[in-house]
DSSP file (Angstrom, degrees, kcal/mol; ACC not computed):
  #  RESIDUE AA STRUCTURE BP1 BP2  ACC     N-H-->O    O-->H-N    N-H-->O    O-->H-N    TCO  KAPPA ALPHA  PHI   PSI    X-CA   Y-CA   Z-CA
    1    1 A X              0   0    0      0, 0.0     2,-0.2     0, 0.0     0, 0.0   0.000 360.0 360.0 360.0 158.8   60.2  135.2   15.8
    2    2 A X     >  -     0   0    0      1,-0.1     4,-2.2     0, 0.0     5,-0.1  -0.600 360.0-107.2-118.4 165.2   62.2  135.5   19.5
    3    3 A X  H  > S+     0   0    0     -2,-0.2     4,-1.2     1,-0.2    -1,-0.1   0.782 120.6  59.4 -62.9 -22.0   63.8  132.6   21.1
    4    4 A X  H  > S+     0   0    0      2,-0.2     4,-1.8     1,-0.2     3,-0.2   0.889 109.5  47.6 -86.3 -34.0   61.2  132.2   23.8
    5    5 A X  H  > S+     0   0    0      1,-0.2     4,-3.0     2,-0.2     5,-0.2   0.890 112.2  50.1 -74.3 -43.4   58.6  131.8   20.7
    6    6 A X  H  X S+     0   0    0     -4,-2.2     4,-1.5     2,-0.2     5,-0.4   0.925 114.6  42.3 -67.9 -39.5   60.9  129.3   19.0
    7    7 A X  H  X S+     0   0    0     -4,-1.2     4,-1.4    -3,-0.2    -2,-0.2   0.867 107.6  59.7 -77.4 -41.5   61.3  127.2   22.3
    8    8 A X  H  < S+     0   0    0     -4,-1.8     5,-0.3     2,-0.2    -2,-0.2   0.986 108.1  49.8 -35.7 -79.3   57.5  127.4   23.1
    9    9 A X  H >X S+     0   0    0     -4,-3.0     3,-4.6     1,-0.3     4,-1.8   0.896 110.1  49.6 -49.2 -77.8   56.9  125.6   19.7
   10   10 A X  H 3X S+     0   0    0     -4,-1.5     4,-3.6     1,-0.4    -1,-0.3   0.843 104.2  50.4 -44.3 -45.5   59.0  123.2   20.2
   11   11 A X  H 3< S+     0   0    0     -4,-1.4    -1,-0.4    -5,-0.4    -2,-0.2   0.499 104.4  59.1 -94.8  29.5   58.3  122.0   23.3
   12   12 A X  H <> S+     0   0    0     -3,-4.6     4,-1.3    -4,-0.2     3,-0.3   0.500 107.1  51.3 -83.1 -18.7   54.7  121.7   22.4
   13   13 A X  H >X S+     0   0    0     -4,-1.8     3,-3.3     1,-0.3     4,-2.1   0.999 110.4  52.9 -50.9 -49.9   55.9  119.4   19.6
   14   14 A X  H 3X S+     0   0    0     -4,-3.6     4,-1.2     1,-0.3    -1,-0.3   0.870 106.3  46.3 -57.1 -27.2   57.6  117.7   22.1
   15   15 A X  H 34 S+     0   0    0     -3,-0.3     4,-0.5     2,-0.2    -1,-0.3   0.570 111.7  50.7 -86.8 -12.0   55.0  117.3   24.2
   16   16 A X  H XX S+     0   0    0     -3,-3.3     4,-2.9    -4,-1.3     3,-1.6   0.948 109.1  57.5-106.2 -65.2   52.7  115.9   21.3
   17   17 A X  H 3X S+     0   0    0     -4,-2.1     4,-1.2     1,-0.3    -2,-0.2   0.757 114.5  35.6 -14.7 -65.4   55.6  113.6   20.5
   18   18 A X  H 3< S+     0   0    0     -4,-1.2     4,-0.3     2,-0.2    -1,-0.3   0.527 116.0  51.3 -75.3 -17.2   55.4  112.2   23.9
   19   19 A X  H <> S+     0   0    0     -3,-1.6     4,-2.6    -4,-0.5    -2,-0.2   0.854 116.3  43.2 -82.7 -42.5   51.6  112.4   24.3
   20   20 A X  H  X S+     0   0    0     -4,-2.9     4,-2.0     2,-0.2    -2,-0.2   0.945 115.0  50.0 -72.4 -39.8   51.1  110.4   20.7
   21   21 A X  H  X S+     0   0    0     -4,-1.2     4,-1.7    -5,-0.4    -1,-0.2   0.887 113.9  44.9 -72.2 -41.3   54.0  107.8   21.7
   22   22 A X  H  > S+     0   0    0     -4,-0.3     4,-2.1     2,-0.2     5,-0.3   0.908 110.2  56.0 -87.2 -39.1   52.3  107.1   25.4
   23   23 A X  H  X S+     0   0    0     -4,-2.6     4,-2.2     2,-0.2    -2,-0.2   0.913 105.2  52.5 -60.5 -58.7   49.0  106.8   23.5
   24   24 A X  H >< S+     0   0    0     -4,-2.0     3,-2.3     2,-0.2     4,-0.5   0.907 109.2  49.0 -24.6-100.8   50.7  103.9   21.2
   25   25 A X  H 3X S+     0   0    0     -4,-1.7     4,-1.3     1,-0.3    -2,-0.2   0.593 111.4  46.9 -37.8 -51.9   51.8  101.9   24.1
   26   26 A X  H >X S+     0   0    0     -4,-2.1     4,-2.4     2,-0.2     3,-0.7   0.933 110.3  49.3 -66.5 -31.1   48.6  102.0   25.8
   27   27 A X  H XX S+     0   0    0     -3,-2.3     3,-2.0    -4,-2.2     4,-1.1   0.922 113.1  55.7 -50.7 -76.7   46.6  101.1   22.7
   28   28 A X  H 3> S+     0   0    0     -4,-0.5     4,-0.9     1,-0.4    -2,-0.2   0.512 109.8  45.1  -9.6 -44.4   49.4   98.2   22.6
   29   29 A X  H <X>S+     0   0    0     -4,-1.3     4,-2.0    -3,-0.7     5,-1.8   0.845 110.8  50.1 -95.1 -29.1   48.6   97.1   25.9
   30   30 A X  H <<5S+     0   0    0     -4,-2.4    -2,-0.3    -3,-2.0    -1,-0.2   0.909 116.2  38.8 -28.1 -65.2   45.2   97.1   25.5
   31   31 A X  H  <5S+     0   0    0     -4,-1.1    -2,-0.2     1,-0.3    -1,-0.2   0.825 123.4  45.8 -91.1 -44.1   45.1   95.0   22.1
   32   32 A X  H  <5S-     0   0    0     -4,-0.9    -1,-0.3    -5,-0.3    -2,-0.2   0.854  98.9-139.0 -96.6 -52.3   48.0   92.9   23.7
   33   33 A X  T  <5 +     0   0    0     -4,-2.0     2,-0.3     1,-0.3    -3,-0.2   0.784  67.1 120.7  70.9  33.0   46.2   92.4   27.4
   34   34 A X      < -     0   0    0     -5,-1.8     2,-0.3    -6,-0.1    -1,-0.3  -0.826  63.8-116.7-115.5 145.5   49.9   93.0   28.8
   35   35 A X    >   -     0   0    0     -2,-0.3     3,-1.4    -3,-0.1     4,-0.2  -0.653  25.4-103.0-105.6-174.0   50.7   95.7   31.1
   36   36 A X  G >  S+     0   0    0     -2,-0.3     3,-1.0     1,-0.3     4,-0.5   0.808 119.0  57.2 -89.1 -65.0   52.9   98.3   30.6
   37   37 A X  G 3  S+     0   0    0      1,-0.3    -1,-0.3     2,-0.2    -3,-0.0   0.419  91.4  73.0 -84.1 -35.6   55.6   96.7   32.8
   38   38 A X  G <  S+     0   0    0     -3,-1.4    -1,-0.3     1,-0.2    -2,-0.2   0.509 116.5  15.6 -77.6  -9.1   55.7   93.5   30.6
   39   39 A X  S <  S+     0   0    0     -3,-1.0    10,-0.7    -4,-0.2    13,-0.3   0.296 126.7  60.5-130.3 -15.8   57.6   95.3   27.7
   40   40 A X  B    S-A   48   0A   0     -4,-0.5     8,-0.2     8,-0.3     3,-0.2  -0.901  76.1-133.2-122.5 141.5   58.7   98.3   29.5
   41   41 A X  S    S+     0   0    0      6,-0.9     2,-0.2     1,-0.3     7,-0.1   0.708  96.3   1.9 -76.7  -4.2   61.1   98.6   32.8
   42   42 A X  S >  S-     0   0    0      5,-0.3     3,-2.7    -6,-0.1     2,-0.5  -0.880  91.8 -87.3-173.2 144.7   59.0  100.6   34.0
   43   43 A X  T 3  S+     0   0    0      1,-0.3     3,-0.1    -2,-0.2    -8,-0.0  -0.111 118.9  14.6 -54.2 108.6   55.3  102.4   33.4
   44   44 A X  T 3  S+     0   0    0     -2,-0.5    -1,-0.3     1,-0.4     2,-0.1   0.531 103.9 122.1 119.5  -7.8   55.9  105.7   31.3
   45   45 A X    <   -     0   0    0     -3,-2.7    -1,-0.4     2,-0.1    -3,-0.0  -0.439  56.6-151.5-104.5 160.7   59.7  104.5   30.4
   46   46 A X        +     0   0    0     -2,-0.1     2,-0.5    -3,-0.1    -1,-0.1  -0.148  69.6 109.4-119.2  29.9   60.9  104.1   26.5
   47   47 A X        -     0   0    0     -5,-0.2    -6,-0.9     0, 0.0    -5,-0.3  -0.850  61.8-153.5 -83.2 129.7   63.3  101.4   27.8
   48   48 A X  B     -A   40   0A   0     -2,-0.5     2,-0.3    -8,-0.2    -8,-0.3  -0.671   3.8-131.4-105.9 157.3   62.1   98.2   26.7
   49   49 A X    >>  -     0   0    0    -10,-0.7     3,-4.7    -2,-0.2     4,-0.5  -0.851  39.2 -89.8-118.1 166.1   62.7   94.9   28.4
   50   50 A X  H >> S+     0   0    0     -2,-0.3     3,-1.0     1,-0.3     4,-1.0   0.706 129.4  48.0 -53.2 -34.0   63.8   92.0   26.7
   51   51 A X  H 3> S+     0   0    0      1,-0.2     4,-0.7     2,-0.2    -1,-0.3   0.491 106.9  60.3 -90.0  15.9   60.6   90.8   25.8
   52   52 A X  H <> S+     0   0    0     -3,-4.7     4,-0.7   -13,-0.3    -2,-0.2   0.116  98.5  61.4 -68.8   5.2   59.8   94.3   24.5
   53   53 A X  H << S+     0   0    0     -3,-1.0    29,-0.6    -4,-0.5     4,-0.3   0.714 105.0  44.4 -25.4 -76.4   62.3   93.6   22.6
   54   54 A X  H >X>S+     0   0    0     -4,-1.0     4,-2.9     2,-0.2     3,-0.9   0.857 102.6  56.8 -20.5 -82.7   60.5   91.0   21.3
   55   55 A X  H >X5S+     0   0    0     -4,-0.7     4,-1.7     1,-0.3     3,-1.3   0.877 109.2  58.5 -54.5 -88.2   57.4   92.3   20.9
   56   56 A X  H 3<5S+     0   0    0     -4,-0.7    -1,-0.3     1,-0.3    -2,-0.2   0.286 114.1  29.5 -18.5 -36.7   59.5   95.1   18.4
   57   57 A X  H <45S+     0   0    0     -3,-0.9    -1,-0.3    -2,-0.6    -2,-0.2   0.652 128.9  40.5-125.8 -35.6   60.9   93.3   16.1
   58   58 A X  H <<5S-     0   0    0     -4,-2.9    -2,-0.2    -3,-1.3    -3,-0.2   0.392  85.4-136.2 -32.5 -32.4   58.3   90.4   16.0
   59   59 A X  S  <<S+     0   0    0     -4,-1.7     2,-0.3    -5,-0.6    -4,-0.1   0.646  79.7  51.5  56.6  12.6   54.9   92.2   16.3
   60   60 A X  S    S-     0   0    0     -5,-0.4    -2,-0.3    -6,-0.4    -3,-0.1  -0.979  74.2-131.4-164.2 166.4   53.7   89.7   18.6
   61   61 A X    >   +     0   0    0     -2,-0.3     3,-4.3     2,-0.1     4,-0.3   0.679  60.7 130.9 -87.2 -25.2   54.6   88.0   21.8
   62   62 A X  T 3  S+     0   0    0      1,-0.3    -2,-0.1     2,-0.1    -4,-0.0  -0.080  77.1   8.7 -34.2 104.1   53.8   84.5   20.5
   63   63 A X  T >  S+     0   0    0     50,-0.0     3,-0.6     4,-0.0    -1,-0.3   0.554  88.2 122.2  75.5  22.9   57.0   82.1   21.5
   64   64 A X  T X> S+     0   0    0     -3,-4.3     4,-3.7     2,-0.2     3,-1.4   0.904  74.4  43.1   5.6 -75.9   58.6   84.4   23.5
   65   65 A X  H 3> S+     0   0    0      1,-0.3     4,-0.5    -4,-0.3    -1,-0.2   0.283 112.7  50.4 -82.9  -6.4   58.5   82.3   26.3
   66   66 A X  H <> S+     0   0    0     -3,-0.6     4,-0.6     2,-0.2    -1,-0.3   0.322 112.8  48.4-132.2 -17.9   59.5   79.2   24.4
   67   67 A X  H <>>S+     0   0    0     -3,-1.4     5,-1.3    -4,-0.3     4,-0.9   0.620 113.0  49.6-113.0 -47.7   62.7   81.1   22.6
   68   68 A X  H  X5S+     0   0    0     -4,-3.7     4,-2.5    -5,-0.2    -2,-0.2   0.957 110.7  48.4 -66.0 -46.5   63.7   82.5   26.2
   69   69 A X  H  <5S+     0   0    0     -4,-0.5    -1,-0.2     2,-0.2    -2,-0.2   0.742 119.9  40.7 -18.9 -58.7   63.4   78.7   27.6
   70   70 A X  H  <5S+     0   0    0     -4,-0.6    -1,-0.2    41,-0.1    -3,-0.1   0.991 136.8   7.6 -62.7 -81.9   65.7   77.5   24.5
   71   71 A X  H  <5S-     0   0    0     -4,-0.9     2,-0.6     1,-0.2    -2,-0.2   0.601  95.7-121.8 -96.9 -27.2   68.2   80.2   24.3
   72   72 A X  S  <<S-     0   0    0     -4,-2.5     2,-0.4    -5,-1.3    -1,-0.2  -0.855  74.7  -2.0 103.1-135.2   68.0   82.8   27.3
   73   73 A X  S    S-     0   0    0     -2,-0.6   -22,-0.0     1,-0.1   -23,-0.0  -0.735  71.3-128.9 -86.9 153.4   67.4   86.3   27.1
   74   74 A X  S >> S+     0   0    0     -2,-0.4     4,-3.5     1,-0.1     3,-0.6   0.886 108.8  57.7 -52.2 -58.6   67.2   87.3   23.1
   75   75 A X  T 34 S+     0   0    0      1,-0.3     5,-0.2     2,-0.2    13,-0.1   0.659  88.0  75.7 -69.9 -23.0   70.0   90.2   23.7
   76   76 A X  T 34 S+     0   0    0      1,-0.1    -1,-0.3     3,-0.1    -2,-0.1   0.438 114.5  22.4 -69.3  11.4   72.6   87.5   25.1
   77   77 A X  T <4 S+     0   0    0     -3,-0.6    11,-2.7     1,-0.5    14,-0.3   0.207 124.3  64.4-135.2 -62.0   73.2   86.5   21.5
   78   78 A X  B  < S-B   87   0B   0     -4,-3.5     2,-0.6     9,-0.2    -1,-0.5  -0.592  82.0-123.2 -81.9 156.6   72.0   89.8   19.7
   79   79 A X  S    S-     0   0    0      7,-1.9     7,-0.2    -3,-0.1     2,-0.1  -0.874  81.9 -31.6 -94.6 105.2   73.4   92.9   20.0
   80   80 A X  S    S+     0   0    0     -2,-0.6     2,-0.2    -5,-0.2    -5,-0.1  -0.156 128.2  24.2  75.1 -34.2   70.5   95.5   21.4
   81   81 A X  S    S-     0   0    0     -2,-0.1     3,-0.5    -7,-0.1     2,-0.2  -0.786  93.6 -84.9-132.9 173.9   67.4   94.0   19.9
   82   82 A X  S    S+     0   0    0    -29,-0.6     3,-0.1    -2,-0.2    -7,-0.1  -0.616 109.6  23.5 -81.1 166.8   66.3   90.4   18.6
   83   83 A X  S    S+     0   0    0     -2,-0.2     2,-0.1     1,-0.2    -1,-0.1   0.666  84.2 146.4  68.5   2.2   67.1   89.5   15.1
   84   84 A X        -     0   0    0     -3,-0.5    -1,-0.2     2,-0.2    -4,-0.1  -0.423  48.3-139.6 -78.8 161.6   70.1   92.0   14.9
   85   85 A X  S    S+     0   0    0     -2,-0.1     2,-0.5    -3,-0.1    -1,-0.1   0.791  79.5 100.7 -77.4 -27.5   72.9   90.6   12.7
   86   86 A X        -     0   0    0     -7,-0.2    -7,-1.9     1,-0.0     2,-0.5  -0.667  65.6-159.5 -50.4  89.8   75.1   91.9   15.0
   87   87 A X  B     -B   78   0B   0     -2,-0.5    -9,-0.2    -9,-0.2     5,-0.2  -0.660   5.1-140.0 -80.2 118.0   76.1   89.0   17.0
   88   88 A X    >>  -     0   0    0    -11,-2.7     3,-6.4    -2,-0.5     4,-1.3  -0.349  50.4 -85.8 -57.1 158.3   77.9   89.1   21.1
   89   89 A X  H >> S+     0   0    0      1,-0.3     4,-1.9     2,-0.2     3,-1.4   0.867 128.5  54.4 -44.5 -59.4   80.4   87.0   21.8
   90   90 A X  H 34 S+     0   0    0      1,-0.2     4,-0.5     2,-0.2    -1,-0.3   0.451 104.6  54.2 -36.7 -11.7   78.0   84.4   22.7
   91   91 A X  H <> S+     0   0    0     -3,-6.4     4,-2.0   -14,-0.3    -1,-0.2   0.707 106.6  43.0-107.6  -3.0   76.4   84.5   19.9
   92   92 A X  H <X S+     0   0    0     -3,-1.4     4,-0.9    -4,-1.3    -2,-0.2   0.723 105.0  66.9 -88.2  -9.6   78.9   84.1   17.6
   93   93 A X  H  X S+     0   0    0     -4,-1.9     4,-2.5    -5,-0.4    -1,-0.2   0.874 115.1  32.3 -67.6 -39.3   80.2   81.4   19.8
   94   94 A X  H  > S+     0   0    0     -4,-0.5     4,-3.0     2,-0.2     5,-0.3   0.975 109.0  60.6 -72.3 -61.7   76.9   79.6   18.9
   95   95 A X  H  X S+     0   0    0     -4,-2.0     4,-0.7     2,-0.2    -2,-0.2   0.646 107.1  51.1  10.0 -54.1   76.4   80.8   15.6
   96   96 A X  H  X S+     0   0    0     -4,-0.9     4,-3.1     2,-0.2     3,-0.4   0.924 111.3  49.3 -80.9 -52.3   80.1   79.0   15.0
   97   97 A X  H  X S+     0   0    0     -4,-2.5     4,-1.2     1,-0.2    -2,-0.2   0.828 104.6  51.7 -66.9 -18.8   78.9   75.8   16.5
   98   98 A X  H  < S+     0   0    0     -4,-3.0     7,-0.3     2,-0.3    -1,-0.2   0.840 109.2  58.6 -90.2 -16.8   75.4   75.2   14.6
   99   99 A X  H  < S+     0   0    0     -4,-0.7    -1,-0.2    -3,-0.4     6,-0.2   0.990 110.9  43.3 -19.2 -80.1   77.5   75.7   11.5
  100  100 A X  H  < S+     0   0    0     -4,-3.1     2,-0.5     4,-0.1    -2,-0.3   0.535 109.1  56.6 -51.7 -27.5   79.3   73.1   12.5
  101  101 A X     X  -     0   0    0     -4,-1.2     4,-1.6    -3,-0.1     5,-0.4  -0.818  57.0-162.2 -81.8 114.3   76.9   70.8   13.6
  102  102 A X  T  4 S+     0   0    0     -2,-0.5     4,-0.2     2,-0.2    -1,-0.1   0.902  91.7  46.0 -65.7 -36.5   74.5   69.7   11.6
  103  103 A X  T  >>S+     0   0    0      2,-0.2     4,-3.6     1,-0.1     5,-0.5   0.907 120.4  55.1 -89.1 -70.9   71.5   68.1   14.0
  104  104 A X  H  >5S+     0   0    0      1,-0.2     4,-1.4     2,-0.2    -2,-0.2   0.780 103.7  44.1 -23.0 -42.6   72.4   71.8   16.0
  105  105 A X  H  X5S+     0   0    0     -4,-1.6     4,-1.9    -7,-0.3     5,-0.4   0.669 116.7  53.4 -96.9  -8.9   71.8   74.4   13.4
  106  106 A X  H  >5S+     0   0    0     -5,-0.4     4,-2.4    -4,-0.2    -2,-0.2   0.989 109.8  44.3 -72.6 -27.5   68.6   72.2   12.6
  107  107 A X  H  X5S+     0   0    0     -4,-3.6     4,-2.9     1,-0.2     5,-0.3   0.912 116.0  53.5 -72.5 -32.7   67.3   72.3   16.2
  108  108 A X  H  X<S+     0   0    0     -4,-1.4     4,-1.8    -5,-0.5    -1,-0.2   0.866 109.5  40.2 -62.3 -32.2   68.2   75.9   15.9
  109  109 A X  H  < S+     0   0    0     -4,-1.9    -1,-0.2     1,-0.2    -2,-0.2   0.848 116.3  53.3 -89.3 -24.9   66.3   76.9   12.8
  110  110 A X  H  < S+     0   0    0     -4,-2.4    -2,-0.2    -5,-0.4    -1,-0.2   1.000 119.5  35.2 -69.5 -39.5   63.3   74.7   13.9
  111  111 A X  H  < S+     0   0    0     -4,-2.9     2,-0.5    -5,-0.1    -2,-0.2   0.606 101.3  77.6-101.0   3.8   63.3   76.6   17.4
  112  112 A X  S  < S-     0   0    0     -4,-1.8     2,-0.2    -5,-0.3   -45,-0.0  -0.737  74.8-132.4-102.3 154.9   64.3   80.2   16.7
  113  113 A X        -     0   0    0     -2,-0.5     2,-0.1   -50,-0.1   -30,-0.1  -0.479  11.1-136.3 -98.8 164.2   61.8   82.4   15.4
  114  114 A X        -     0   0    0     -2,-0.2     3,-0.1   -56,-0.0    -1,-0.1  -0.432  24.8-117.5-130.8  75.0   62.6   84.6   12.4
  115  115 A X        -     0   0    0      1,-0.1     2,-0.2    -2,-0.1   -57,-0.2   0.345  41.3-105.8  -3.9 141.3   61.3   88.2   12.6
  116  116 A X              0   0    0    -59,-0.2    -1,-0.1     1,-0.1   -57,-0.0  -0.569 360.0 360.0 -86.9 145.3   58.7   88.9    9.7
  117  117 A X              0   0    0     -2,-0.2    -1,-0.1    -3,-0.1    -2,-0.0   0.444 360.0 360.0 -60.4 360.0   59.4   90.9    6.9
């Protein structure tokens, strides 16, 4: 096999990769009634926005809107996604106080959601 053969395969994989991936999202948005914009920065991108974030790590958009309200963006407390363990400085700065607080880490566990297993 030559190199041009080897590179020819491979970029149809890629392309199948990217055809099957673009296929997902739109099923997604379909099923979802969201457009591509609403989880993505932009149509065709694999950038997610914070409440594609969401949607990843949740499997649904349900309280979104009610978590960003509470807390802010998801990623100003987590590091890259929601639900990482990995806390920013802000979040461990919170983190520290509902420890401390008692009536805090309860409003916290009633109003943050907890990614399913």
């Amino acid at each position: 096999m030559t190199n041009k053969s080897v590179i020819a395969i491979l970029a149809i994989f890629a392309l199948l990769a990217v055809a099957s991936a673009s296929h997902a999202s739109e099923k997604l948005g379909r099923d979802t009634g969201k457009e591509c914009v609403a989880c993505h920065d932009k149509p065709g991108s694999k950038l997610l926005t914070d409440r594609g974030k969401y949607f990843e790590v949740m499997h649904t958009l349900d309280g979104y809107d009610q978590v960003k309200a509470s807390f802010g963006q998801c990623t100003s407390c987590h590091v890259r996604k929601p639900g990482s363990k990995k806390l920013t400085r802000k979040g461990q700065q919170m983190a520290s106080m509902a420890r401390d607080m008692a009536a805090l880490r309860e409003w916290v566990q009633q109003n943050h959601p907890t990614p399913p297993r």
